[in-house]
BAVO-575929 format. One record per residue: x, z, y of N, C-alpha, C, O in turn; residue number from 1; residue in three letters. Coordinates in steps of 0.02 Angstrom, whole numbers, plus 32768, in hexadecimal, padded with zeros to 4 digits. Last residue first. Example, Ala and Ser with C-alpha at 12.3 -4.5 7.8 and 13.67 -1.06 7.14 Angstrom:
! residues 2
nX, nZ, nY, caX, caZ, caY, cX, cZ, cY, oX, oZ, oY, nr, rest
8282, 8162, 7F90, 82AC, 8165, 7FCB, 8285, 818A, 8002, 829E, 8192, 8039, 2, SER
8294, 8186, 7EE4, 8267, 8186, 7F1F, 8294, 8186, 7F5B, 82C8, 81A7, 7F5A, 1, ALA
! end
This chain:
! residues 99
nX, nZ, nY, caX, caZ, caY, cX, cZ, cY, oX, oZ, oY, nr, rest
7DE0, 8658, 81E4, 7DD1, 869B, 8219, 7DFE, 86B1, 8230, 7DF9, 86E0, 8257, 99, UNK
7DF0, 85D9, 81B9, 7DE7, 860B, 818C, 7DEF, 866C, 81AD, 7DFC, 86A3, 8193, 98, UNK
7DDE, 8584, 8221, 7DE8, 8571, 81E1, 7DC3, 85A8, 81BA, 7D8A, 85A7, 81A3, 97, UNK
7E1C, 85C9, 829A, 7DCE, 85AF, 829B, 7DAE, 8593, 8241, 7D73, 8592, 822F, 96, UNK
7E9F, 85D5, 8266, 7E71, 8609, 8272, 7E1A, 85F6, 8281, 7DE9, 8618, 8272, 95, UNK
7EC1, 855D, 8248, 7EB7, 858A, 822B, 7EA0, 85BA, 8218, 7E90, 85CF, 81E0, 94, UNK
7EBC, 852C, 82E8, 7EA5, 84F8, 829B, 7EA0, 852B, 8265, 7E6A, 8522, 8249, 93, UNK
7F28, 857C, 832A, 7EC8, 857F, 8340, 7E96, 8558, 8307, 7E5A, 8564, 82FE, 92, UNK
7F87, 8541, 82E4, 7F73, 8588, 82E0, 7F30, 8589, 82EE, 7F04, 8596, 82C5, 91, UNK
7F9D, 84C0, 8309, 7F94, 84DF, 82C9, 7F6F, 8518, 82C7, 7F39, 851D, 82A9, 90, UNK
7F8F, 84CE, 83A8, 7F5A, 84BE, 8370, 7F4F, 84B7, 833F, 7F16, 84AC, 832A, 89, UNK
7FF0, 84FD, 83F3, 7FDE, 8535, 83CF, 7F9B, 8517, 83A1, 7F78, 853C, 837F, 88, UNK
7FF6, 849F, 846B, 8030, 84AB, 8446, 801D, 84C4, 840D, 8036, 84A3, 83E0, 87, UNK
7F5E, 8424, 845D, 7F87, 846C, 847A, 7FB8, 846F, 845A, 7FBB, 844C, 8428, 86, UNK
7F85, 836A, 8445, 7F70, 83AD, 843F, 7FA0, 8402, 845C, 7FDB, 8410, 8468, 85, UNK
7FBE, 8305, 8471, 7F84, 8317, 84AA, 7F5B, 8358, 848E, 7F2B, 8374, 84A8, 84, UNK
8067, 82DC, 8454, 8015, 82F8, 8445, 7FEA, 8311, 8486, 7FFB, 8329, 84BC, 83, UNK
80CE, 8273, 84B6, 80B5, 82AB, 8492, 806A, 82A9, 8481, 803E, 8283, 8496, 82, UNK
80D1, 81F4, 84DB, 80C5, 8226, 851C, 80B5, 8275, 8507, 809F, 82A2, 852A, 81, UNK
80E3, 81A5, 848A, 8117, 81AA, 849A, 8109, 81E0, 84F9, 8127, 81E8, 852E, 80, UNK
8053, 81E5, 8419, 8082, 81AD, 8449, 80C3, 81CC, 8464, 80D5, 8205, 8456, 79, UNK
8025, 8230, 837B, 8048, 8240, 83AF, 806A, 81F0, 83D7, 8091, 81CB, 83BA, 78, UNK
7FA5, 81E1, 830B, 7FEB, 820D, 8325, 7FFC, 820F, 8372, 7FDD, 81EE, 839C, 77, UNK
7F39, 81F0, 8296, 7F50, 81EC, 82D3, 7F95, 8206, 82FD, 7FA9, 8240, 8304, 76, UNK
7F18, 817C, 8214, 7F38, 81BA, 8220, 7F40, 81B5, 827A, 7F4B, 8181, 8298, 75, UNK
7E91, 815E, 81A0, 7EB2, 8155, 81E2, 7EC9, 819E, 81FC, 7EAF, 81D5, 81FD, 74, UNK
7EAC, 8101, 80FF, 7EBC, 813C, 8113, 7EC9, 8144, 815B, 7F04, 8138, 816B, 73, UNK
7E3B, 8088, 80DE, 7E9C, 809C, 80F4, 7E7A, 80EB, 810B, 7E43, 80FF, 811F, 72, UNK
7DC6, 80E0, 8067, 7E08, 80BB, 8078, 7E14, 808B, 80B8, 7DE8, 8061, 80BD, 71, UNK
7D68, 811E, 809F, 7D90, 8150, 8067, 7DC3, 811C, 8076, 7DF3, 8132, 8097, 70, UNK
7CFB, 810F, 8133, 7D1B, 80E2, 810E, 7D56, 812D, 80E4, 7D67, 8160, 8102, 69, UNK
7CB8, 8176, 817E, 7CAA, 813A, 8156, 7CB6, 80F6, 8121, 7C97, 80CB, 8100, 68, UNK
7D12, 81B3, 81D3, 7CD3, 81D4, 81A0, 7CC7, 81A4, 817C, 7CD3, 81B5, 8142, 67, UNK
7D57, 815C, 8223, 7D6B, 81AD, 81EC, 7D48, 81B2, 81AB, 7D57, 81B5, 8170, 66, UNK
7D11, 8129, 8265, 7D25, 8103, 8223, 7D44, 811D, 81F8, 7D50, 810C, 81BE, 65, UNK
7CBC, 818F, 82AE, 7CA1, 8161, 8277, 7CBE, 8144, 8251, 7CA4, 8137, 821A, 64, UNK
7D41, 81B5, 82F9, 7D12, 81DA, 82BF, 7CF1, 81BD, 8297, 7CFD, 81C5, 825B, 63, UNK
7D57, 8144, 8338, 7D7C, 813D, 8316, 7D60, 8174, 82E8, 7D64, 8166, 82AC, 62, UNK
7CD1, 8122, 8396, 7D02, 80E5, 8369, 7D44, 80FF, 832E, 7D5B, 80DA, 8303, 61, UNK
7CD3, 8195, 83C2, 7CB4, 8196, 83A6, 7CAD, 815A, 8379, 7C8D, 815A, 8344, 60, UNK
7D40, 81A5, 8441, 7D4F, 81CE, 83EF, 7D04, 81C1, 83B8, 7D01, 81E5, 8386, 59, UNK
7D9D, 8155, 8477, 7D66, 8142, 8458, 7D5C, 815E, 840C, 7D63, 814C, 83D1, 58, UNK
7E07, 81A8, 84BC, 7DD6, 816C, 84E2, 7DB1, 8153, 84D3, 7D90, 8132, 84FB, 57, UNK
7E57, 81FA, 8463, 7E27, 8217, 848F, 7DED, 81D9, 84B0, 7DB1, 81E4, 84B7, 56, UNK
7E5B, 8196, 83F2, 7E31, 81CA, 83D9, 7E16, 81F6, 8426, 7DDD, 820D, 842E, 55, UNK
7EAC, 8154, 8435, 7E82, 813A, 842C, 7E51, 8168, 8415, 7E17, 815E, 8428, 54, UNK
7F18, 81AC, 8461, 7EF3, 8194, 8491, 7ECA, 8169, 8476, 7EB4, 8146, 84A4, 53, UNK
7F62, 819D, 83CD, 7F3F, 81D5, 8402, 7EFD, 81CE, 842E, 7EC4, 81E1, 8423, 52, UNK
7F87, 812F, 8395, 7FA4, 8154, 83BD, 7F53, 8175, 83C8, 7F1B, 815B, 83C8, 51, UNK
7F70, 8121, 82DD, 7F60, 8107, 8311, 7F6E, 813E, 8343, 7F65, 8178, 8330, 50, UNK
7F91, 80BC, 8234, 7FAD, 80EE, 8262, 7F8F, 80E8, 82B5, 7F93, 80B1, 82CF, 49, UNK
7F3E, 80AF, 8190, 7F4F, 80A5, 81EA, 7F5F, 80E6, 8212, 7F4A, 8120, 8214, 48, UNK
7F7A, 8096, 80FE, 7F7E, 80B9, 8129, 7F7A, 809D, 8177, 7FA7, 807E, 8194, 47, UNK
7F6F, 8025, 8095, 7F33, 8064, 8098, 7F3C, 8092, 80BB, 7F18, 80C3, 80B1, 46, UNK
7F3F, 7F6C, 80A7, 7F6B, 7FC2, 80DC, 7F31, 7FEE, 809F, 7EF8, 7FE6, 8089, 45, UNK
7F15, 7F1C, 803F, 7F63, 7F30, 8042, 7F6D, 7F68, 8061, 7F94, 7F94, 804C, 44, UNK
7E9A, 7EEC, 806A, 7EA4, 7F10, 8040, 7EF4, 7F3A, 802E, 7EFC, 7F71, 8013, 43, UNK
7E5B, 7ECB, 811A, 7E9D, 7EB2, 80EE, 7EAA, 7EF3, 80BC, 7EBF, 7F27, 80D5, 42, UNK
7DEF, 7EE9, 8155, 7DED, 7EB6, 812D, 7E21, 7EA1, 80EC, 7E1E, 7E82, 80B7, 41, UNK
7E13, 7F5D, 818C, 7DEB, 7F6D, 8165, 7DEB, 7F2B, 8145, 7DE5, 7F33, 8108, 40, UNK
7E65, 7EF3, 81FB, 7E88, 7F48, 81CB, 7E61, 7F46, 8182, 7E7C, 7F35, 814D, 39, UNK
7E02, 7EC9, 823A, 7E3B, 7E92, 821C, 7E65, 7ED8, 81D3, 7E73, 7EDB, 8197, 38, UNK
7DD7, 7F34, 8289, 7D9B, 7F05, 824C, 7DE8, 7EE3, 8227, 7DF6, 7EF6, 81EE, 37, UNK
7E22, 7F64, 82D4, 7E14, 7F91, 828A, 7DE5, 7F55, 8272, 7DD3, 7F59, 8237, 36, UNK
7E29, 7F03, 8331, 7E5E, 7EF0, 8301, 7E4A, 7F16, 82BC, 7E55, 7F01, 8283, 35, UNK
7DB0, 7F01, 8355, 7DCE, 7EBB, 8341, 7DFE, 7EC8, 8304, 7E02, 7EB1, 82CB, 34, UNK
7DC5, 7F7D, 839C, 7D7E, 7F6E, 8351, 7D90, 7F31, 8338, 7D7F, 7F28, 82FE, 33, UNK
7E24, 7F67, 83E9, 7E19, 7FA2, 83BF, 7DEF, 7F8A, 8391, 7E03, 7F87, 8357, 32, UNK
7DD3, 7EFF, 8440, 7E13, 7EEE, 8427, 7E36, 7F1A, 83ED, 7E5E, 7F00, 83C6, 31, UNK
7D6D, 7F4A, 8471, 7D68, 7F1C, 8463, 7D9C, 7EFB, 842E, 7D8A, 7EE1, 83F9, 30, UNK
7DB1, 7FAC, 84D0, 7D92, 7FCA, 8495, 7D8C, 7F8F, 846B, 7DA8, 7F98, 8435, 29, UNK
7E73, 7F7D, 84F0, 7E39, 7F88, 84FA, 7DF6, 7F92, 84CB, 7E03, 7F7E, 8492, 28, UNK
7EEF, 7F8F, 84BB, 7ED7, 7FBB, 8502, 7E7E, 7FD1, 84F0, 7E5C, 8004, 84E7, 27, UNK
7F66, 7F72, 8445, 7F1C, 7F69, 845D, 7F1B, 7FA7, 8488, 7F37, 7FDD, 8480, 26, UNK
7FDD, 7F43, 83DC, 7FCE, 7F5A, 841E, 7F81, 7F42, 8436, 7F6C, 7F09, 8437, 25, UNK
7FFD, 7F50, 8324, 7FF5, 7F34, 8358, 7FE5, 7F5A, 838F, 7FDD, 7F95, 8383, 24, UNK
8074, 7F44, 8296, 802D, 7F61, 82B5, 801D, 7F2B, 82F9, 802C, 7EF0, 82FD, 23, UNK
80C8, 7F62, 821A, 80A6, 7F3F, 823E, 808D, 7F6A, 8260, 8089, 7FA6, 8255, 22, UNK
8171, 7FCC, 81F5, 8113, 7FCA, 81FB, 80FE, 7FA6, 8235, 810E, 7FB4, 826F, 21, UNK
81FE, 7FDA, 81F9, 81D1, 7FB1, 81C4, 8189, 7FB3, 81C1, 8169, 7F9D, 8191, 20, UNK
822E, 800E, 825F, 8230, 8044, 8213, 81FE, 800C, 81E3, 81DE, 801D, 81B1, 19, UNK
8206, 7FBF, 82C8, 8266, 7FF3, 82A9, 8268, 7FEC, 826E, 8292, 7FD1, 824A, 18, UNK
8184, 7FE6, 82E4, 81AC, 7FA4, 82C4, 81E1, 7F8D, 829A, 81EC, 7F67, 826A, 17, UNK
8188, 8058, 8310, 816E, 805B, 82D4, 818B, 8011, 829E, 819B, 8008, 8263, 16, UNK
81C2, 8051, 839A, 81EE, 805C, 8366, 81CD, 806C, 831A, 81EF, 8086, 82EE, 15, UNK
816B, 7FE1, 83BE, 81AE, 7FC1, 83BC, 81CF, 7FED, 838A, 81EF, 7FD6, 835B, 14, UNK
80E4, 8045, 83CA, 80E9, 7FEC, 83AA, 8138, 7FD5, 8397, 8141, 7FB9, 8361, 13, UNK
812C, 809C, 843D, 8118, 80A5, 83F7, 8102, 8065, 83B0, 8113, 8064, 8375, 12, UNK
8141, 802D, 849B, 8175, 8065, 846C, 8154, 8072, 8430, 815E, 8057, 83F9, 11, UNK
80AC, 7FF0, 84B0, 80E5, 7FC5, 8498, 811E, 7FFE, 8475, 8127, 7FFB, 8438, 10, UNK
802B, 803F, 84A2, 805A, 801C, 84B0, 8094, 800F, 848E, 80A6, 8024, 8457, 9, UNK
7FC0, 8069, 8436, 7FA2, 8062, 8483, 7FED, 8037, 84C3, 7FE3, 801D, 84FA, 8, UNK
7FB7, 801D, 8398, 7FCF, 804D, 83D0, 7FB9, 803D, 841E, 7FA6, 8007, 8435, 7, UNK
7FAC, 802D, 8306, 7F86, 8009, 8331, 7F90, 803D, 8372, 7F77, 8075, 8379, 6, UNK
7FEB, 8005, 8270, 8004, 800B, 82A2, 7FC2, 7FFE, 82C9, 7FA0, 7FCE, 82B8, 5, UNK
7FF7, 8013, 81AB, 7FFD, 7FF3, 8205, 8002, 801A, 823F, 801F, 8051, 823C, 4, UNK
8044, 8016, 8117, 8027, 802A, 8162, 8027, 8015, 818B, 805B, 7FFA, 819E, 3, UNK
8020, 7FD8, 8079, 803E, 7FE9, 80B5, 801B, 7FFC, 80DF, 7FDD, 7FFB, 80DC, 2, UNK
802A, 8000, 7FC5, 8000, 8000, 8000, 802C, 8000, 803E, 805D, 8025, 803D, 1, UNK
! end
């Protein structure tokens, strides 16, 4: 299985490239559902990788495909501006978890 790539810019696109993972650059919402349609079409990825800022700018494009689809696997990560999570959100993940 491989992974992709679907990033909000170019660094993060360039150094995923580095390391041997396609992907691509999209801004806009339109261009996001384009490409996860092209994703979901192609049986080969079972991992997507996606910056951040897409889960904050259209978090209900990307929950649904959470929820809805068992295969690729969508992972979100960190841009080249860091996480947009609190420092301490393991912890607050845990404790809301299991008290």
């Amino acid at each position: 299985m491989k992974m992709y790539l679907i990033s909000d810019n170019i660094d993060t696109y360039t150094g995923m490239r580095l390391v041997g993972v396609e992907g691509a650059v999209v801004h806009e919402r339109q261009e996001l559902k384009d490409e996860l349609d092209k994703v979901l079409a192609n049986k080969e990825i079972g991992i997507v990788l996606l910056t951040e800022k897409f889960g904050r700018d259209f978090p209900d494009l990307i929950n649904d495909l959470k929820l809805s689809h068992r295969t690729p696997l969508f992972v979100e990560i960190p841009d080249r501006h860091g996480t947009g999570r609190k420092p301490n959100f393991i912890t607050d993940y845990v404790n809301e978890a299991i008290g």
